[in-house]
N, C-alpha and C positions, 0 to 999 in steps of 0.2 A: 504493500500500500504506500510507503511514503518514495520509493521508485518511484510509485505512478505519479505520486504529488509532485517529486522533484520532475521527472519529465514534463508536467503540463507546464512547466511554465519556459521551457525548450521554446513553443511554440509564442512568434512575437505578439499575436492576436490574444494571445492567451495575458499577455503582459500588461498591452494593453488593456484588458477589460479590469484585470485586478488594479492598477493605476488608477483608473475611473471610476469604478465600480467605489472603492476606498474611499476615495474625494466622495464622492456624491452620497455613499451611506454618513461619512463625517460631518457632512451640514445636513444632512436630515435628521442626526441625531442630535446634535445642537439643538434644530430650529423645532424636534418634535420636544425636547421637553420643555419649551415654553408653552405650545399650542396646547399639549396635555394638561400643563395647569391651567391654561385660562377656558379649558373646556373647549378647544376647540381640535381634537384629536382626529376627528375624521375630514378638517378641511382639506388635506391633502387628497384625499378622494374624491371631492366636489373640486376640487380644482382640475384633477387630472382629467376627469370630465369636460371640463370647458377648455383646457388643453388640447384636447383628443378634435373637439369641434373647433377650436381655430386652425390645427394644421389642416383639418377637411376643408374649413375656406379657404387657406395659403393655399392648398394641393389645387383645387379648383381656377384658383384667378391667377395662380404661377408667381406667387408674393412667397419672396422669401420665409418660409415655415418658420424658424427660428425666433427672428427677432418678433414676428407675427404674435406665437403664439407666448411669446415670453409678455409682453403687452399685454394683450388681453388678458394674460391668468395673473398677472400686477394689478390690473384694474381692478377684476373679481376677487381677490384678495383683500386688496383694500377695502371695497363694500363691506365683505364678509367679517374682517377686524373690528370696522363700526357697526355692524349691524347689532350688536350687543346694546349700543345707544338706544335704538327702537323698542319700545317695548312690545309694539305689535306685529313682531314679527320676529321671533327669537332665533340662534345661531343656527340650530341645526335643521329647521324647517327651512332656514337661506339655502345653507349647504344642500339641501337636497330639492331645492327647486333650480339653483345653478347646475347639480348635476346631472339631473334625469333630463332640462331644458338642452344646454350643451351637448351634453351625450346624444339625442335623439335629432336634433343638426346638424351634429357628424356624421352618424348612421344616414340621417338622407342623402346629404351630399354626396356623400359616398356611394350610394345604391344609384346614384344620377349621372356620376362622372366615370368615365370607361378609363383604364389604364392606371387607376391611386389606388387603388384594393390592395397591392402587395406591402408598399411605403407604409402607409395605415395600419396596417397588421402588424407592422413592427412595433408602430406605438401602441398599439392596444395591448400587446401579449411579451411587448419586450426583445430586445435583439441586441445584446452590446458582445456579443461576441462577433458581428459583422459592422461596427464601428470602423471606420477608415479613419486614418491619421489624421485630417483635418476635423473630424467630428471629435478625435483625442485631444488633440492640441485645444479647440475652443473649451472643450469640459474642463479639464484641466484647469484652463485660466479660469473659466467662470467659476470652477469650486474652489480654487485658493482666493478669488474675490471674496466670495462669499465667507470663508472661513477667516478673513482676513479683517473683515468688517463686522463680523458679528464678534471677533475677539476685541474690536477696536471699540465696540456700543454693548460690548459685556453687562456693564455697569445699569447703564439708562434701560438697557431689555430687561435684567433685570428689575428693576423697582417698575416699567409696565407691566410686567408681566404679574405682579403679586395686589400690588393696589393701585389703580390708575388716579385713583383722585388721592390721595396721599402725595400720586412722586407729581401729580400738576401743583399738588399744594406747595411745594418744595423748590419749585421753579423750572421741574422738569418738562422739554416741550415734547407734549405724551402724544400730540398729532404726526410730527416730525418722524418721532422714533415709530411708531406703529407704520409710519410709510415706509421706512427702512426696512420693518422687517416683513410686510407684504413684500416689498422688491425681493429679498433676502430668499422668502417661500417661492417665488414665483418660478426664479431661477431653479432653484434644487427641482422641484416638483419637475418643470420641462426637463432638466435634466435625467430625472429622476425614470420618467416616463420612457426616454428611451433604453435605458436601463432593466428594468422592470416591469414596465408596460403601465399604460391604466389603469388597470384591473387589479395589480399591486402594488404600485408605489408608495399607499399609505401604511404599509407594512414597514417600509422604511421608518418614517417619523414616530408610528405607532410602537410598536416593541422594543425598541434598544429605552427607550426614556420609561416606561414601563414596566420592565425589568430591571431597569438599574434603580425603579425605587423600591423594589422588595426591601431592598438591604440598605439602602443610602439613605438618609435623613435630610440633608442640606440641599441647595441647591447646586452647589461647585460640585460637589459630588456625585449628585447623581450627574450633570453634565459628565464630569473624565468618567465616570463608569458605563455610562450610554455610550462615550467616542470608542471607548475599548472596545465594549458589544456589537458595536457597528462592525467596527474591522473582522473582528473576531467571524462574527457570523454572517458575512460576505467573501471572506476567505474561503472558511468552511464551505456553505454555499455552492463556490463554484465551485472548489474541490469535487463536489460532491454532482455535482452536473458532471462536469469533466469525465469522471471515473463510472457515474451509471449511466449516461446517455439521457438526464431527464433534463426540462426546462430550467432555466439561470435561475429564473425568480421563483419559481414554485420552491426548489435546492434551498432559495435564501430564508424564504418562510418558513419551512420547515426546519430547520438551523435555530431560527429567532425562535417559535413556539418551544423548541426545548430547553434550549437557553432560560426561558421564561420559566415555562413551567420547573428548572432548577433551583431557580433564584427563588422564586415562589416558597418551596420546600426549605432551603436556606434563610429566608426572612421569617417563616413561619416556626425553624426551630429557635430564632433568636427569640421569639416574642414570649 
C-alpha cells in the first residue's frame, strides 16, 4: 500500500491535484468554521448552486466562466451574509431559494445548448484530476489570496463572526469585513466546485470545522485543527480514489465522515 501511495504521486496530474486540492480544502476550512458558527453551514451549497447556473450562462453566451461565475456567487453571498438583517425571511429559506432557483437555470440552459453537457459535468460531479496547468496556476494564486487575506482580517472575522453588534459597537466596520468575507466564500466555493463538484463542495466547509470542534474549545483552535483535517483528509481522499478507482470527492467525504465520527468518540470520552 504505501508503494502504491509513493507511486501516485510519480504521476504530474496526480501532483497537481494534491497542490490544489490542499489550497482549496485550507480556505474552506478556514472560511467553514466561521459560516458554522454564524449558522450558516450549508451556504456553501446554495452557492454552489448558483455557481453551477452562472457557468451554464458563461457556457451559453461564451463569457468567460470564471471571473462570471466568481461575480455572481460574490453577489449571492453577500445577500445571503445580510439576509440575517431580515427578519422575514430567514438564512436558510434564502439558501434554499438561491439554490433550487440557480440550480434549475443551469439545468435549462443546459438541456437548450448542444455541445456544454460535458464542461458542466465537470462542475456538477467534480474533475481536478483533469485540471490543466493554467486552471493550476490561477487556483493556486487564488487560494494563497485567499488564505493570505483571511490571515490578514483574522482579527475583525473574528469579532463578526461571534457578535456583530458588539464589534460595530467597538468601531468595527462589520459591512466592510462581511464583504470580504463573501468575496473570501465566493472564490473557494468556485474553486471548490471544480474540485468536488456541486453536489459536494459543502463537504469541504462543512466537516473539517465540525470535527475539529469535538475536541477544541476556542476559536484558534478549532481553526489549526480544521486546517490539519482538511489536508489530512484530502490527502487520504485521493489516496484513496487513486488506489480503488472511485470518484475524488465521494474518496474525500468518506475520509471526512470518519474523521468525524473519531473525533466524535474522542470528544465524547473527554466529557
Amino acid at each position: 500500500m504505501w508503494n502504491d501511495f509513493v507511486q501516485m504521486f510519480s504521476y504530474p496530474f496526480m501532483v497537481r491535484a494534491l497542490i490544489v486540492g490542499i489550497l482549496v480544502s485550507l480556505c474552506a476550512a478556514a472560511l467553514g468554521v466561521t459560516l458554522v458558527l454564524k449558522r450558516y453551514s450549508m451556504i456553501g451549497d446554495g452557492l454552489s448552486h448558483v455557481g453551477f447556473g452562472a457557468l451554464a450562462v458563461a457556457a451559453a453566451f461564451q463569457v468567460a466562466p470564471l471571473y462570471l461565475a466568481v461575480l455572481v456567487v460574490f453577489v449571492a453571498a453577500l445577500i445571503l451574509l445580510r439576509i440575517s438583517e431580515n427578519g422575514k425571511l430567514k438564512g436558510d429559506a434564502a439558501i434554499a431559494l438561491f439554490s433550487t432557483g440557480a440550480l434549475a437555470l443551469g439545468v435549462m440552459i443546459v438541456s437548450m445548448t448542444k455541445g456544454m453537457n460535458a464542461d458542466l459535468n465537470n462542475y456538477m460531479f467534480g474533475s481536478i484530476l483533469a485540471m490543466s496547468e493554467e486552471d493550476v496556476r490561477l487556483s493556486v494564486f487564488l487560494s494563497v489570496a485567499v488564505l493570505l487575506l483571511y490571515g490578514l482580517f483574522y482579527h475583525k472575522i473574528f469579532a463578526v463572526t461571534f457578535d456583530e453588534t458588539f464589534a460595530r459597537a467597538t468601531g468595527v466596520k462589520v459591512e466592510l469585513y462581511r464583504t470580504v468575507l463573501a468575496f473570501l466564500i465566493a472564490i473557494t466555493v468556485v474553486l471548490g466546485m471544480r474540485m468536488m463538484g456541486t453536489l459536494l463542495i459543502s463537504s469541504l466547509i462543512i466537516f473539517p470545522a465540525l470535527t475539529a470542534m469535538r475536541v477544541c474549545k476556542n476559536f484558534k483552535g478549532v481553526i489549526i485543527c480544521s486546517l490539519v483535517l482538511a489536508a489530512i483528509s484530502f490527502t487520504l481522499g485521493l489516496a484513496m480514489s487513486y488506489m480503488l478507482a472511485t470518484p475524488t470527492g465521494a474518496s474525500i467525504v468518506v475520509v471526512d465522515m470518519v474523521l468525524f465520527l473519531g473525533f466524535s468518540l474522542l470528544g465524547a470520552g473527554k466529557s
